[in-house]
Each structure stands twice: as C-alpha cells, then as structure tokens.
C-alpha positions in Angstrom: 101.7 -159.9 37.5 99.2 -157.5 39.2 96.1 -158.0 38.9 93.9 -155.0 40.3 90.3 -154.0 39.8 89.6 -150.7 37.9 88.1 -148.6 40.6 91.6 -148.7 42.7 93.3 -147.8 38.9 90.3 -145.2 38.3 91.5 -144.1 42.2 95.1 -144.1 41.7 95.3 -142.0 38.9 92.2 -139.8 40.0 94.5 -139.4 43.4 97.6 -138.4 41.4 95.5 -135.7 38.8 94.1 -134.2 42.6 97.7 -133.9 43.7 99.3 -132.6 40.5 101.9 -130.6 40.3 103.3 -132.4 43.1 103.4 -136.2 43.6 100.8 -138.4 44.9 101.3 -141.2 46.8 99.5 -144.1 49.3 99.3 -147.5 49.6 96.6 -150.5 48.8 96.3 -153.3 51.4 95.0 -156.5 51.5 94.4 -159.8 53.2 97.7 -161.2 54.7 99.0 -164.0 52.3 96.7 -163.2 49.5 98.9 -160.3 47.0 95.2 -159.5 46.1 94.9 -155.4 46.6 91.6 -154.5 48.6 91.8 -151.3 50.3 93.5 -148.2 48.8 94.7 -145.7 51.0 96.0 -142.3 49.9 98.6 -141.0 52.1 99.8 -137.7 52.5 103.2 -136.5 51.1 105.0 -135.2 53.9 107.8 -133.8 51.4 104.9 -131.6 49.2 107.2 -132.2 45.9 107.0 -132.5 42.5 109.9 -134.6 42.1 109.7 -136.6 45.4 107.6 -138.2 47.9 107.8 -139.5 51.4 104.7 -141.0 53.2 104.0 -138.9 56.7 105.6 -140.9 59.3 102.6 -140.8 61.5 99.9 -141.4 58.8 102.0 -144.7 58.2 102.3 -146.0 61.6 98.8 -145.0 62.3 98.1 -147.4 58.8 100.6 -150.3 59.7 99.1 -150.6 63.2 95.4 -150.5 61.6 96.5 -153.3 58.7 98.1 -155.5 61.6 94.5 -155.3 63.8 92.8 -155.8 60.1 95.5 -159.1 59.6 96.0 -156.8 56.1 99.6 -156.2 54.5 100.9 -153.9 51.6 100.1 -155.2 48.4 100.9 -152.1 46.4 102.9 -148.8 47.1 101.7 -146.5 44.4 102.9 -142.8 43.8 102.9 -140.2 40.9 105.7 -138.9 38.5 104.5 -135.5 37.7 106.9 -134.9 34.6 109.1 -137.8 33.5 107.9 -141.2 32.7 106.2 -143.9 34.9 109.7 -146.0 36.2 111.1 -146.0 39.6 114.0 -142.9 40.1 117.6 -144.1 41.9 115.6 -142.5 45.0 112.6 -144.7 44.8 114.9 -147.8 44.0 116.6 -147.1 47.3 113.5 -146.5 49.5 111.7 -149.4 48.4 111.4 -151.6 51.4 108.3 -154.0 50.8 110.2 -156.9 49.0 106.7 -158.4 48.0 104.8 -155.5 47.2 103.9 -154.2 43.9 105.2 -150.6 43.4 103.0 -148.7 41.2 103.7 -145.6 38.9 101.6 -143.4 37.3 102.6 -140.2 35.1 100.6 -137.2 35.0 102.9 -135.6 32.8 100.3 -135.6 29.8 97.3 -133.9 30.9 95.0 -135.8 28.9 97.1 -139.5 29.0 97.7 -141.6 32.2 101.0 -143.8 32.0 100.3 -146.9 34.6 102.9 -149.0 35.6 103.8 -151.8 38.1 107.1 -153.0 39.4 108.6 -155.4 42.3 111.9 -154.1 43.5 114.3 -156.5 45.5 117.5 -155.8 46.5 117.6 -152.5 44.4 116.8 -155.1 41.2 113.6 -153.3 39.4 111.6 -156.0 37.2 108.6 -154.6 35.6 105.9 -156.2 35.3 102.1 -156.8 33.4 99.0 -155.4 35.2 95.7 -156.5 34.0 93.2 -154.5 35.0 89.7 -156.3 36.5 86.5 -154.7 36.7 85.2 -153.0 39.6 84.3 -154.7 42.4 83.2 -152.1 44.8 86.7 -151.8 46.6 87.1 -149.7 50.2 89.0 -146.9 48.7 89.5 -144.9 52.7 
C-alpha cells in the first residue's frame, strides 16, 4: 500500500495538468529504509511526448547523487498518461527499474477528473495496489 500525504497527490496531478498534452513525470524521495515519500521532485521529460517519457539523464544523476548525500532513496516514480487510462504501457513495464518503489499514474485524459493510481513492478510483474491518501503535512515539494 502507499500511503502518501495530499499535497505530493495535490503536486502530482497539479505537475501532470502543467505538462499536459505531453506527459509529466518526477520522482518522490525519502528516507533510506523508510518507503515513506517526503520530497517530490518533478523532472523534466527529455522525450517532450504525449505518449512517452524519459527522465533527463543529467537531471537524474544530478538527483541520485543529491538523495545519496541526503541518505534519501526513490519511494515513488510517478508520470502522466495524457489520453489512455492510469496503468503502466509494455514500455513503462520494461523501464521500470526501482524493484521497491511505488510507480504512480495519473490520467489527464478528463479535463475535469484526475485518475490516480499506484503500482510495484518486479520482474515485468505489475500488481496494483491501494493508495490512501494522508493529509498534508507540509512536504518539500523542490
């Protein structure tokens, strides 16, 4: 289960409306060991696509050096579907390569309705699973 407080929802989704028509995507660390998400950070999609996304490679090193010196990890990998439903594509299967992180959906395919979802894919197995949103606790979104 993720559990995740609404202002890094509220961001996700606000991240993937700014982005529209093309998807959104970033990442939400948190404190090594703890699978509790802290500190979203949008990235930028290198691709500029409405159908696919891939995180600039030097925005993400720059980020994975930064979470090591922060003793931070991936808790969730989040990106947008701008016009088919919020589950992971054959392409998103195959990229996935944080075993333990939570990988979060969102479609902006309604204009006016936000579809939210959260998966763990391992070994190209996607189980979905329950998100229950907390209240805000005054994350970092960066």
């Amino acid at each position: 289960m993720l559990r995740i407080p609404r202002d890094l929802v509220e961001a996700i989704v606000g991240h993937a409306r700014a982005d529209h028509p093309d998807e959104a995507c970033g990442i939400i660390a948190g404190p090594a060991g703890s699978d509790r998400p802290t500190r979203l950070v949008p990235m930028t999609n290198a691709e500029r696509s409405p159908t696919f996304y891939r995180f600039d490679s030097a925005e993400q090193l720059a980020l994975y050096r930064e979470m090591d010196a922060r003793d931070e990890e991936v808790v969730v990998v989040y990106h947008s579907h701008t016009a088919t439903e919020a589950y992971p594509s054959r392409t998103d299967i195959a990229y996935a390569g944080e075993p333990n992180a939570h990988y979060v959906l969102v479609s902006t395919r309604e204009p006016h309705r936000d579809e939210f979802r959260s998966y763990r894919i391992v070994d190209g197995v996607v189980t979905e699973e329950e998100v229950e949103v907390l209240p805000a606790d005054g994350n970092v979104v960066v």
